[in-house]
C-alpha positions in Angstrom: 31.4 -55.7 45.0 29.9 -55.8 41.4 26.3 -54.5 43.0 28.4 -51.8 44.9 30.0 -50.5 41.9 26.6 -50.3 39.6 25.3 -48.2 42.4 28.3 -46.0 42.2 28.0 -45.5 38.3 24.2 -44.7 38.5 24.6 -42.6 41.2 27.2 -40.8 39.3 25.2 -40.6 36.1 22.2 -38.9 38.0 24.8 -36.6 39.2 25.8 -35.3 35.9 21.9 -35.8 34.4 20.8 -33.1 37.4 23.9 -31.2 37.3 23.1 -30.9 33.4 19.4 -29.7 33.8 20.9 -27.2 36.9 22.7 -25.7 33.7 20.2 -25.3 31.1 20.6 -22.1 30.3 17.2 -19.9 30.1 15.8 -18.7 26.7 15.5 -14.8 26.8 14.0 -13.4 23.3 14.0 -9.8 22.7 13.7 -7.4 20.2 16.4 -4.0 21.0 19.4 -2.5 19.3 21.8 -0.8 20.3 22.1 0.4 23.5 19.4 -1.5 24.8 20.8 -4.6 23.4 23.9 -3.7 25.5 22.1 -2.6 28.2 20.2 -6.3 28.3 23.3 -8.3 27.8 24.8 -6.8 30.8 21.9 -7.0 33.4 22.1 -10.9 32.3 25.2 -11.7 33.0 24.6 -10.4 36.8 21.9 -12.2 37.1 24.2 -15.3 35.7 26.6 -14.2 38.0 24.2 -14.0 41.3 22.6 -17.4 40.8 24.6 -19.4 38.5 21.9 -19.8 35.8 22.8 -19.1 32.1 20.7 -16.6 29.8 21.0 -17.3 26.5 19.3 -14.4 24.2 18.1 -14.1 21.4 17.2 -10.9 19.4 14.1 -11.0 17.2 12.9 -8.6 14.6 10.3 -6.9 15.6 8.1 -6.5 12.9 8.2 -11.1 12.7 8.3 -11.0 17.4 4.9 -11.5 17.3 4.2 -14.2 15.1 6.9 -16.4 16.1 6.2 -16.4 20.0 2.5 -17.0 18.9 4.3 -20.0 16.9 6.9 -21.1 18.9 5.7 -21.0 22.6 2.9 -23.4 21.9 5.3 -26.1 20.5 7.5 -25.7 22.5 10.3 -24.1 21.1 9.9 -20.7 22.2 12.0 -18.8 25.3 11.5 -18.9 28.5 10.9 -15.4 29.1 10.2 -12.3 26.4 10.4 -9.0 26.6 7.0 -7.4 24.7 4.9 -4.0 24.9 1.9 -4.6 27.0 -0.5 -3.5 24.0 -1.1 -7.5 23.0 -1.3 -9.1 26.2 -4.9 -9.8 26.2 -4.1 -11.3 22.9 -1.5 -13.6 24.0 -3.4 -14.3 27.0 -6.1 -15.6 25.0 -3.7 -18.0 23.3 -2.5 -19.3 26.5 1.0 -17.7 25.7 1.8 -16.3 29.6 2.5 -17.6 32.9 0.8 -15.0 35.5 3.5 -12.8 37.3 3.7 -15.1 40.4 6.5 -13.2 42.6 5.3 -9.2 41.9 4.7 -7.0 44.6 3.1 -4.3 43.2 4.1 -2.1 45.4 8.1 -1.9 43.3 6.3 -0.6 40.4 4.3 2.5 39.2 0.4 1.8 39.8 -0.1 2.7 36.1 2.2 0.3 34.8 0.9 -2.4 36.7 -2.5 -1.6 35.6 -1.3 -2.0 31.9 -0.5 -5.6 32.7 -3.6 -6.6 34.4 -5.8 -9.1 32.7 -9.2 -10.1 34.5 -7.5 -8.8 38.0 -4.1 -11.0 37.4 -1.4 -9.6 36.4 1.0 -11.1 33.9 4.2 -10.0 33.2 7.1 -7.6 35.1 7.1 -4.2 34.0 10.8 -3.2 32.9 10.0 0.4 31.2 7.5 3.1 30.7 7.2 4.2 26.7 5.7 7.6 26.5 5.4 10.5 24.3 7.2 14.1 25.5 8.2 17.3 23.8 11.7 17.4 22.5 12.7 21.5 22.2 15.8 22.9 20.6 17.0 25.7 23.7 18.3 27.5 20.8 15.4 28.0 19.4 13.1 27.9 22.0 14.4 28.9 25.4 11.3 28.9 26.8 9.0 25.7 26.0 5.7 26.3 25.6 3.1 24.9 28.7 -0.3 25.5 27.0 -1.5 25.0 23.6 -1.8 29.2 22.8 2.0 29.8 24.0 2.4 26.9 21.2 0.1 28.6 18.4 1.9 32.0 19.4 5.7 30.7 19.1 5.0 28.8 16.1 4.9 32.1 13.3 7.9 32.9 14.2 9.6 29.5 13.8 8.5 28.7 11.1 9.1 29.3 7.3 7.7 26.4 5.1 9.3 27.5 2.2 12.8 27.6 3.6 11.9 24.0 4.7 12.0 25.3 8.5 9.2 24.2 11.3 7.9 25.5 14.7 6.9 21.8 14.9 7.2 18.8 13.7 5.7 15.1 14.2 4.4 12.1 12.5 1.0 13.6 12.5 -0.2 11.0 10.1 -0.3 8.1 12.9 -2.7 7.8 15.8 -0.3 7.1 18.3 1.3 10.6 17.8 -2.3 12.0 17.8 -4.3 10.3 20.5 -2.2 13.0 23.0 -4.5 15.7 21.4 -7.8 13.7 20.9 -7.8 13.0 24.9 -6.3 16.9 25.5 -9.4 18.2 23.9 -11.6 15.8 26.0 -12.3 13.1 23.4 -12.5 9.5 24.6 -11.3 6.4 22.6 -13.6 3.8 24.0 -17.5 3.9 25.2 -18.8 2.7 28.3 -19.0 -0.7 27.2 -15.7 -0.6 25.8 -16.4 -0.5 22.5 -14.6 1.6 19.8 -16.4 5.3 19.4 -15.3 7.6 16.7 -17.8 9.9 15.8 -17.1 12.5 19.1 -16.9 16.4 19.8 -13.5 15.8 21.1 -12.0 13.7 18.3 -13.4 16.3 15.8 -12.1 19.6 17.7 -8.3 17.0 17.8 -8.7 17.1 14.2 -9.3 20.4 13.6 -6.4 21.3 15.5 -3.7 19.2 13.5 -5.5 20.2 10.4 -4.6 23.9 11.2 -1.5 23.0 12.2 -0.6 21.5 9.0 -2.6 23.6 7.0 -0.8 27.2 8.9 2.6 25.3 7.5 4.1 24.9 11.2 4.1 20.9 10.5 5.6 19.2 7.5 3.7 17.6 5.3 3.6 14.1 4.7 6.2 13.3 7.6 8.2 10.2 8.5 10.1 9.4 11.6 13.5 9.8 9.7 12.3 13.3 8.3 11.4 14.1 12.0 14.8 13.2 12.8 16.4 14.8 10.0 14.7 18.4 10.4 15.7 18.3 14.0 19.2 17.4 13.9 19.8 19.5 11.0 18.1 22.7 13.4 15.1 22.8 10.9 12.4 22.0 13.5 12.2 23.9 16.5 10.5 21.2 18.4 9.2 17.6 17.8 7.2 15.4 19.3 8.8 11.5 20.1 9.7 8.9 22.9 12.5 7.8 25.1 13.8 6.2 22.0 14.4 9.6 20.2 17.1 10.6 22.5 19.5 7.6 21.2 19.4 9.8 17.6 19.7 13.4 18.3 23.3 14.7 17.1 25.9 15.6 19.6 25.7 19.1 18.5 21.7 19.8 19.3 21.1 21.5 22.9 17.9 20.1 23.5 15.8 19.5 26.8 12.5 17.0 27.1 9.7 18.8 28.8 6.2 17.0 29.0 3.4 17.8 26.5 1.6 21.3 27.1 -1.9 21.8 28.3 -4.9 22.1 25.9 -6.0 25.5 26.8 -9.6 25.4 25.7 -10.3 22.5 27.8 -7.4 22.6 30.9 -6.6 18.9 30.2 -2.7 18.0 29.1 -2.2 16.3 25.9 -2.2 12.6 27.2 -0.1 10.4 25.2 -0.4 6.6 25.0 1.8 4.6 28.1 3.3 2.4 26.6 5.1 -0.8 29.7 7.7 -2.9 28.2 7.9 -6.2 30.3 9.2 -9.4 30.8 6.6 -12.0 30.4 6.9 -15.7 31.5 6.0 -18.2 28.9 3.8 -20.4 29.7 5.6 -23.3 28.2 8.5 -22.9 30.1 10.0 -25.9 31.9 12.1 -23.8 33.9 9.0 -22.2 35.7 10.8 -21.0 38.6 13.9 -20.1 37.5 11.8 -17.9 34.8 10.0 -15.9 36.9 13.8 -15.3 39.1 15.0 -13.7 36.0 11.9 -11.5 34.9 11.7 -10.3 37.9 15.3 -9.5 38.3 15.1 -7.7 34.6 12.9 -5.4 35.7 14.0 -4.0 39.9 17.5 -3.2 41.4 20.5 -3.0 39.6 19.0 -4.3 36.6 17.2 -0.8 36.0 20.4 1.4 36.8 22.1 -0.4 34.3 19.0 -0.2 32.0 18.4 3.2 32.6 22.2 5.1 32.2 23.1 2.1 29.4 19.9 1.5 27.6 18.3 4.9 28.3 15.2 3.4 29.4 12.4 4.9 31.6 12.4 2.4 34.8 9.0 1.5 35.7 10.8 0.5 39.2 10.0 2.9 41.5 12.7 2.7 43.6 14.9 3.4 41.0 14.2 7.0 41.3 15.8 7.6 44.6 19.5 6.7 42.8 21.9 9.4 42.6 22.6 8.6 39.1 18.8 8.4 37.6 18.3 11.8 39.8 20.7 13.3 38.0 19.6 12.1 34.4 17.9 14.9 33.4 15.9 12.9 30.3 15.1 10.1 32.8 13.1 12.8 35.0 11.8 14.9 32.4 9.8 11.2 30.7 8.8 10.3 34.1 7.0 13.8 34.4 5.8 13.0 31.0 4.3 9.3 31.9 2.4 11.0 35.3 -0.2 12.3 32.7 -0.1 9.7 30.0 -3.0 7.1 29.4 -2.2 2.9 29.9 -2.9 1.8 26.6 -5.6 -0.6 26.8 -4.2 -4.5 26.4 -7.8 -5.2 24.9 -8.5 -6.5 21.1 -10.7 -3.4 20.6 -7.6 -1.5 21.0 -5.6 -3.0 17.9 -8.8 -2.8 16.0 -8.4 1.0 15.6 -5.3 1.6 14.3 -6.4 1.3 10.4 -9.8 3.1 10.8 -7.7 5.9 12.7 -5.2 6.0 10.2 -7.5 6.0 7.1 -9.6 9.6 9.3 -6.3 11.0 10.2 -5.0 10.6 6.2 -8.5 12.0 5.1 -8.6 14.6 7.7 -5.1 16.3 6.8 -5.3 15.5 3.2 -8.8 17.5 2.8 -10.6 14.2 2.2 -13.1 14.9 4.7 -14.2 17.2 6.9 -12.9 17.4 10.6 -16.6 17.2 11.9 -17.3 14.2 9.5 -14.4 12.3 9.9 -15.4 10.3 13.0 -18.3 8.7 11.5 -15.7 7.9 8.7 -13.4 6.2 11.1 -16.9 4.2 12.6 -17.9 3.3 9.1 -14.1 2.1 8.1 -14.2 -0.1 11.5 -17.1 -1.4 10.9 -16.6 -2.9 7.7 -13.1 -4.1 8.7 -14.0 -5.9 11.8 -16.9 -8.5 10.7 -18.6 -10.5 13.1 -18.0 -13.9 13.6 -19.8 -16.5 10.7 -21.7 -18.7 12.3 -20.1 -22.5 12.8 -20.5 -24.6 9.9 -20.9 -28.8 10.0 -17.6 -30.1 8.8 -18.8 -33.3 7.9 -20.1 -33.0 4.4 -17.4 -31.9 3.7 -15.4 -34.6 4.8 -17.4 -36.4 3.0 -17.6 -34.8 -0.3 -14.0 -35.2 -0.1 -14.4 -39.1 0.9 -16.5 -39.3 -2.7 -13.8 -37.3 -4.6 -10.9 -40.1 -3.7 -12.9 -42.4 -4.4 -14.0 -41.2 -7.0 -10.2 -41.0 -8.5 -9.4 -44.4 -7.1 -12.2 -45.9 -9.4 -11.4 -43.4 -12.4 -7.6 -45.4 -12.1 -8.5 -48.5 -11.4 -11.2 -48.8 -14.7 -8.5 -47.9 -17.0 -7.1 -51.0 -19.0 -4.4 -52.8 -17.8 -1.0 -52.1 -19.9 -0.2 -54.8 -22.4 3.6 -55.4 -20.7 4.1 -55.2 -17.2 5.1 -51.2 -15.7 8.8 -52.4 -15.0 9.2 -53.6 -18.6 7.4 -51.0 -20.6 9.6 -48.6 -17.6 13.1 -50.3 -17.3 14.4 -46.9 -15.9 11.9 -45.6 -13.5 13.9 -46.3 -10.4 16.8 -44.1 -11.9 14.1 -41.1 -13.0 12.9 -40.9 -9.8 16.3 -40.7 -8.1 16.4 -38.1 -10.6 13.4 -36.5 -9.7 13.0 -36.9 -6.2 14.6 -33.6 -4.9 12.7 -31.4 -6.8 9.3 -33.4 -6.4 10.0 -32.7 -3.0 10.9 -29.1 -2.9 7.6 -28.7 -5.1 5.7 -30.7 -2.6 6.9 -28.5 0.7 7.2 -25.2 -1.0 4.4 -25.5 -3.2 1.8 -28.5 -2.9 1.6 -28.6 1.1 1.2 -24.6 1.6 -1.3 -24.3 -1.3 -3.5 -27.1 0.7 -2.8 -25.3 4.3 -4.3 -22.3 2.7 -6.9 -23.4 0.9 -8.2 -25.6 4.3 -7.6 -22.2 6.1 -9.9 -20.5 3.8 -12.9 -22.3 5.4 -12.2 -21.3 9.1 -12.5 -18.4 11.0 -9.8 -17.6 13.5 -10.1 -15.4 16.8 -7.4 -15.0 19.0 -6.2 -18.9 20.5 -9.1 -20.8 17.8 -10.1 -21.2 14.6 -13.5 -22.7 13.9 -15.0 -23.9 10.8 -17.2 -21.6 8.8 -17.4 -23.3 5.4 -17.9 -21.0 2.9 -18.6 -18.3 4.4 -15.4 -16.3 3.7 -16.2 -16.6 0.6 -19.8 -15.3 0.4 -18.4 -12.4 2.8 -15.9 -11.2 -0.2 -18.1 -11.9 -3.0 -21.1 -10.5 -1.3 -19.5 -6.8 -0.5 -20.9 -7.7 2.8 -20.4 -4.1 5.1 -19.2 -2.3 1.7 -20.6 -1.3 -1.3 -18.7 -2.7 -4.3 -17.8 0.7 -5.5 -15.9 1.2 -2.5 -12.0 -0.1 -1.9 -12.5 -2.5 0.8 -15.0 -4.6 -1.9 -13.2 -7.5 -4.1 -14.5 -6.3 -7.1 -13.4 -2.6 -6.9 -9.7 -4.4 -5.7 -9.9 -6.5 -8.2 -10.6 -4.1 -11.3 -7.8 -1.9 -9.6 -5.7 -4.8 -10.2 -6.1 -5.7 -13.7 -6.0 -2.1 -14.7 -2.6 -2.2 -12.8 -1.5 -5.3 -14.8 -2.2 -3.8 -18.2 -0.9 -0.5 -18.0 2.2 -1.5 -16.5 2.4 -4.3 -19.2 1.5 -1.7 -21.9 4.6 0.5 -21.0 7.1 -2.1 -20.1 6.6 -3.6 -23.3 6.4 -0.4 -25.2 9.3 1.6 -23.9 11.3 -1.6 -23.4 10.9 -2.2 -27.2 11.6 1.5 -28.1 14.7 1.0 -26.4 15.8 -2.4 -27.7 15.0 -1.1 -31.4 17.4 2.1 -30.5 20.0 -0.4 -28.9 20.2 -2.6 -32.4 21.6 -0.2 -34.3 25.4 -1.4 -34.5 26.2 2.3 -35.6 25.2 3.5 -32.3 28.4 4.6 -30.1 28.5 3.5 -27.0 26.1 0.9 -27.1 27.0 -1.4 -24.4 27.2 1.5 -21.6 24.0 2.1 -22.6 23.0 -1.5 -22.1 24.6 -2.0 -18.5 23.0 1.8 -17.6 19.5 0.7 -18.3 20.1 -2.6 -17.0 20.7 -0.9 -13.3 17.1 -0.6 -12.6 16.3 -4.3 -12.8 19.3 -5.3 -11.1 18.7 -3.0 -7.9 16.4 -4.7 -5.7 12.6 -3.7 -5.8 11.9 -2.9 -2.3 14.8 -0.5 -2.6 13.8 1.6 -5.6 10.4 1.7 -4.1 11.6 3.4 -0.9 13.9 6.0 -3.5 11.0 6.4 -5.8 8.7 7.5 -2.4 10.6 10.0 -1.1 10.8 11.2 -4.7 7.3 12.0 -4.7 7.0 13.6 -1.2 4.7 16.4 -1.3 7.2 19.2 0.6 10.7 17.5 -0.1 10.6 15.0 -3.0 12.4 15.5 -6.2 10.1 15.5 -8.7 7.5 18.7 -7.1 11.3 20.2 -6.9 11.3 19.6 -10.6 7.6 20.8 -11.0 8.8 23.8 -8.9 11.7 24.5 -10.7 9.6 25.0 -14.0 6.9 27.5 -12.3 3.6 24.4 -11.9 2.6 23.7 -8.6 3.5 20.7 -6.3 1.5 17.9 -6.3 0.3 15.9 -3.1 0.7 12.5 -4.9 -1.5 10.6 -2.3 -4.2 12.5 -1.7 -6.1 11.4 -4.9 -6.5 7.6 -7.0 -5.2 9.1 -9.9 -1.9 10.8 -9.0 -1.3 8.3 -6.1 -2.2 5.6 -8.9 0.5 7.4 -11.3 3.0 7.4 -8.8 2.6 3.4 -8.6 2.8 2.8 -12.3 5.9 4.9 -12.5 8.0 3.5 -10.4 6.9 -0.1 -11.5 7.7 1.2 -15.0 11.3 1.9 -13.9 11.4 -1.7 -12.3 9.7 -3.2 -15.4 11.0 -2.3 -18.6 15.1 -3.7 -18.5 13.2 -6.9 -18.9 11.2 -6.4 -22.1 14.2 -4.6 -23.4 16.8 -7.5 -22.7 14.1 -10.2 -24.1 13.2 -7.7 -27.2 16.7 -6.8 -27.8 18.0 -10.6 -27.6 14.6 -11.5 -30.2 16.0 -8.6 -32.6 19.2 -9.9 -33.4 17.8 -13.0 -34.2 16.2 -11.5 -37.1 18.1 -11.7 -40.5 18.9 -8.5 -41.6 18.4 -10.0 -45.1 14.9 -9.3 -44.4 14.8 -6.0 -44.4 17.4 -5.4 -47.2 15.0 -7.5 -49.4 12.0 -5.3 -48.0 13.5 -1.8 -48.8 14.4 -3.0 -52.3 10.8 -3.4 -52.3 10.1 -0.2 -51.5 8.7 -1.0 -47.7 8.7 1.9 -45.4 10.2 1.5 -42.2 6.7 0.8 -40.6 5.6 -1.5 -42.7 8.7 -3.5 -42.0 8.1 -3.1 -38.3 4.2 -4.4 -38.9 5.1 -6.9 -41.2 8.6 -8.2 -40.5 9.8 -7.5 -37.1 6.3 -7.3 -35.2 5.6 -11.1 -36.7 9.0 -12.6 -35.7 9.2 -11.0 -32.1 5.9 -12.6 -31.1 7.3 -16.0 -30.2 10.1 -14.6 -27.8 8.2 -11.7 -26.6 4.3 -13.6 -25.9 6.1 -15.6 -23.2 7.4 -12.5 -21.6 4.4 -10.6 -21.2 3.2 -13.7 -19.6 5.3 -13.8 -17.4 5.5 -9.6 -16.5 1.8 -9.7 -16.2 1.5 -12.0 -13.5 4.5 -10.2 -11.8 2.8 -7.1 -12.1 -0.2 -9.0 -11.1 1.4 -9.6 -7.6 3.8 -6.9 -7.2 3.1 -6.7 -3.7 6.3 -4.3 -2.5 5.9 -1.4 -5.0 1.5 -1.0 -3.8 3.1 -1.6 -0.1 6.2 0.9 -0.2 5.3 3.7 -2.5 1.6 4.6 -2.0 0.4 2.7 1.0 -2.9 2.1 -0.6 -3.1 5.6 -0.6 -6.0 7.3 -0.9 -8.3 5.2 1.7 -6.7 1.8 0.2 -8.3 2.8 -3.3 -4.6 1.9 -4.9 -4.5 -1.8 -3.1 -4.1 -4.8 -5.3 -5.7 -8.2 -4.6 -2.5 -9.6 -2.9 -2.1 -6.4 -0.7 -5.7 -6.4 0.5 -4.9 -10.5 1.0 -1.9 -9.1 3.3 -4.0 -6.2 5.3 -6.6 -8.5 6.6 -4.1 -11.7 7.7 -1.7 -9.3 9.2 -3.3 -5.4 10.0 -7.0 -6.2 10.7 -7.0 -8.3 13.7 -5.5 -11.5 12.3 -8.4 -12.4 9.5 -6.3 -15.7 8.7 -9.3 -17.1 7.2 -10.8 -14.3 5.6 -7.1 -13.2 4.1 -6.9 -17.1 2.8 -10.7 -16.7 1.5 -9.0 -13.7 -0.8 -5.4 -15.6 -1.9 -8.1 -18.9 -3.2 -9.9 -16.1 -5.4 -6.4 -14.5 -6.5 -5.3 -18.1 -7.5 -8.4 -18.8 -9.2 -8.2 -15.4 -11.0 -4.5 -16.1 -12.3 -5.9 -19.8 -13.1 -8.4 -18.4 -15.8 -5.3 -16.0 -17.0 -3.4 -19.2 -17.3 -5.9 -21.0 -19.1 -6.4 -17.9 -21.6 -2.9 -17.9 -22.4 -2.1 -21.2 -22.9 -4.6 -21.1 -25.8 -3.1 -17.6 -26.8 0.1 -19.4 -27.1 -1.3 -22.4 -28.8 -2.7 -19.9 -31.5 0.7 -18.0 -32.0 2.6 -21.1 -32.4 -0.2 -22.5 -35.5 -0.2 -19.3 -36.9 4.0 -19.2 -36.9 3.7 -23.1 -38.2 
């Protein structure tokens, strides 16, 4: 009975174990708002409720998506299935990221979309959506949209009046993926026959020339954002614009608008070809729900799943058979982006491909800033890629290092153990150490995670070289790249030393004018007499208080050429605007001032608190001695601020030092990255040249050991104030 009965219980406890794992639910990360989002939460619960399996989702951030799948998948904490552009999956396929798209039938799904997906002949992934550029027209405006590139040049006189802020066109012709429709209208090709990156074409100077004239005829904006392309065309401003699908979701009720595909280049015959962009579900290939994973991606993307994508989200189906329902037939957008994506070019899943976005950008900037030439911009563009994507260092031998750092602890094990032994044993000469350290444990080991473990990660990264999936060890060859110039001249932004005298002219005139006007200002704010002092206190206090990232943004569009505040002022008094980005110096100025705003409450608050410390005694006795005002400041208040204020330009030089989101937000590194700081150019080649982990580590060791030697200069600086006050 008793062996009957054990049965009975394990039987029923491998019941509820496989009935348990049946109801895992399936991790689904993904990156939409809005009506996607919606869109996505409903297509899972059918599937939930057609097979019984739970989704749970999770939205991610785009601009962080990419580094945590490349985190999480390969430990094992990342979803099951993820919804991604196709533009990195060589990229994750190289880091073993994706399970290959086992139950497609290619025949669902628009030949060019499956193409985008292929890697080495297998494909990987189910395409969901088809991301493409198309021509948004205002009917009002333009009954008749233009089909060739002289009915566009002919409309756009009449639509447009720069000066009343109104546009025949507008897009963000700053950014290669809203140009590459004209560099392959005009016959230019992105890619060689070996598949390498080429620039320096007749077609990618005649694209060129085009937006130039564009821009420079006033039918563009200037300097234009996506929100500014929004903004002129809700507000009826811009005639047409150039976007994707995902413009539809902002255009105000009250625009009549119609998407038409991108007109025909009429020199050469060929259609401006925008970038295809396929969103898909990809498989992880971590997933322990293999099966079941590959059910729900393919389910995402066919059927009912793209009707309810498609009127909900407002996405292009890349299902084909999506086409013959009554309700997509009937969406006019749906149609009119299809048409658009017949003409459009797969972008290329290949690591060449995310290796010329900066070089494009940099040529496109020059271009339509009058940098450079139209005809010389290309070899600009080869040079700029060039230097940015270094070939690999050849393998170093790891061991002596392992063993230099072998001699080094033993080295310190035999400097401690030669010292003499204390006269009384530790625990009587420490009677309290086991309290202290209670005491001190949670901060020793916030400082040991936060600060101790992630300086040695980076400094170890500094000697490897990572490619996509691998890092391998280089010694120091990171280093000799960046103090070499190596692909640069020194003279030139991309070199450490022109960075790094860029950054320490930053730091002291920054320093110089927060500690100037915030003194000015605390010396003006002393004066009891002074009527309403303390609104004047919490009034200049309000820059320092607002968040940084947020007064950069207001201080940008402040210094837009067309639109920003301060050429209005210029305007207003009869000088010309300035383009504030187009040179070092103004782009440079514009960097200093707004840090100056961010950076002068401080010096004030820490000068103002130092000047009431001083007796006013002081100066009574000096005017009875006849001392003018400046010789009091020189000799009384000058001498008696130094102790309070020393510590605070200290401390607001090696802020300034690093002030990463004012270089990032305002200019850009604006003109060519000539205004980049060390800690920006440590951030561009981690995170926009191809994933330089080691390289970028390489340049945060020489920062460190830059604001070591500051260190070590003040701390004697201090030393001296504080004998010379003794």
């Amino acid at each position: 009975m008793k062996r009957w009965l054990a049965l009975a219980l394990l039987a029923t406890a491998w019941s509820a174990q496989a009935a348990g794992e049946a109801a895992a639910p399936l991790k689904l990360w993904h990156a939409y708002r809005g009506g996607e989002e919606t869109a996505l939460l409903q297509v899972t619960q059918q599937f939930t409720a057609k097979t019984s399996i739970p989704v749970e989702l999770l939205a991610v951030p785009y601009n962080a998506y990419a580094d945590k799948l490349t985190n999480g998948i390969p430990h094992g904490s990342g979803p099951d299935v993820f919804i991604f552009n196709h533009e990195r999956l060589r990229n994750f396929h190289a880091q073993h990221l994706l399970a290959p798209a086992s139950t497609l039938t290619r025949g669902d799904y628009f030949p060019n979309a499956v193409e985008a997906l292929e890697v080495d002949g297998q494909v990987y992934g189910y395409p969901m959506s088809l991301k493409c550029l198309a021509l948004y027209v205002n009917t009002k405006l333009v009954p008749t949209p233009p089909t060739t590139t002289s009915e566009l040049l002919a409309m756009l006189p009449a639509l447009s009046d720069a000066d009343a802020g109104r546009f025949g066109l507008a897009y963000e012709n700053g950014d290669f993926y809203f140009h590459a429709p004209f560099l392959f209208g005009f016959g230019g090709e992105l890619f060689d026959a070996n598949g390498k990156a080429s620039f320096d074409t007749e077609g990618m100077a005649r694209s060129l020339a085009f937006a130039k004239k564009l821009q420079d005829d006033r039918f563009v904006p200037q300097e234009i954002s996506g929100a500014l392309v929004k903004s002129l065309f809700n507000d009826g401003r811009a005639a047409m614009i150039i976007s994707g699908p995902w413009f539809a979701g902002e255009v105000a009720s009250n625009v009549d608008y119609r998407v038409v595909a991108l007109p025909v280049v009429s020199e050469t015959g060929i259609p401006l070809k925008p970038f295809l962009g396929v969103e898909a579900a990809f498989v992880s290939s971590q997933s322990k729900q293999a099966d079941k994973a590959q059910a729900l991606a393919r389910f995402l993307s066919l059927g009912e799943a793209s009707l309810v994508r498609t009127t909900v989200g407002r996405q292009i189906p890349a299902d084909v058979a999506a086409y013959q329902l009554q309700a997509v037939k009937d969406d006019v957008l749906i149609s009119s982006f299809r048409e658009a994506a017949k003409n459009a070019t797969p972008m290329p899943n290949t690591v060449e491909m995310l290796r010329v976005w900066e070089p494009m950008k940099l040529t496109l900037r020059a271009v339509l800033q009058g940098g450079t030439e139209p005809k010389d911009a290309g070899a600009l563009a080869d040079r700029r890629y060039r230097a940015l994507h270094r070939e690999r260092p050849p393998d170093a031998n790891p061991l002596p290092w392992l063993g230099l750092v072998g001699v080094m602890a033993v080295g310190g094990t035999v400097w401690v153990m030669r010292r003499p032994a204390p006269a009384l044993p530790f625990k009587r000469r420490y009677p309290d150490v086991a309290l202290a350290a209670t005491y001190l444990a949670p901060a020793s080991a916030g400082i040991l995670v936060l600060v101790f473990i992630p300086f040695v990660v980076g400094l170890s990264l500094s000697l490897f070289h990572y490619e996509p999936g691998q890092y391998s060890f280089v010694g120091l060859a990171n280093f000799v790249d960046i103090l070499a110039s190596r692909g640069y001249r020194i003279t030139e932004p991309l070199s450490f030393y022109f960075t790094l005298a860029v950054t320490l002219l930053w730091a002291l005139i920054n320093v110089v004018f927060h500690v100037s006007i915030g003194l000015f200002l605390a010396m003006l704010l002393k004066d009891p007499l002074l009527k309403l002092r303390g609104v004047y206190r919490v009034l200049l206090i309000i820059p320092w208080a607002v968040p940084n990232y947020i007064t950069a943004l207001m201080w940008k569009g402040m210094f837009h050429r067309q639109f920003g505040a301060i050429n209005g002022l210029l305007v207003a008094m009869g000088l010309e605007p300035v383009s504030w980005f187009t040179k070092f110096s103004t782009a440079f100025a514009a960097n200093v001032a707004t840090n100056t705003w961010l950076g002068f409450p401080f010096m004030m608050v820490v000068a103002l608190g130092a000047l009431q410390s001083i007796p006013q005694e002081l100066y009574e006795a000096a005017e009875v001695d006849g001392a003018s005002r400046w010789t009091q400041f020189r000799h009384i208040t000058l001498p008696l601020l130094r102790p309070a204020m020393l510590p605070a330009v200290i401390l607001g030089s090696v802020w300034t030092f690093n002030m990463f989101n004012i270089i990032y937000l305002v200019s850009g590194g604006e003109p060519g990255g000539a205004t980049d700081i060390l800690v920006s150019e440590a951030f561009r080649w981690a995170f926009q040249r191809n994933q330089q982990y080691g390289f970028a580590a390489a340049y945060s060791v020489l920062i460190f050991l830059v604001l070591l030697a500051w260190s070590g200069f003040t701390k004697r600086l201090m030393r001296a104030s504080s004998e010379v006050m003794g």
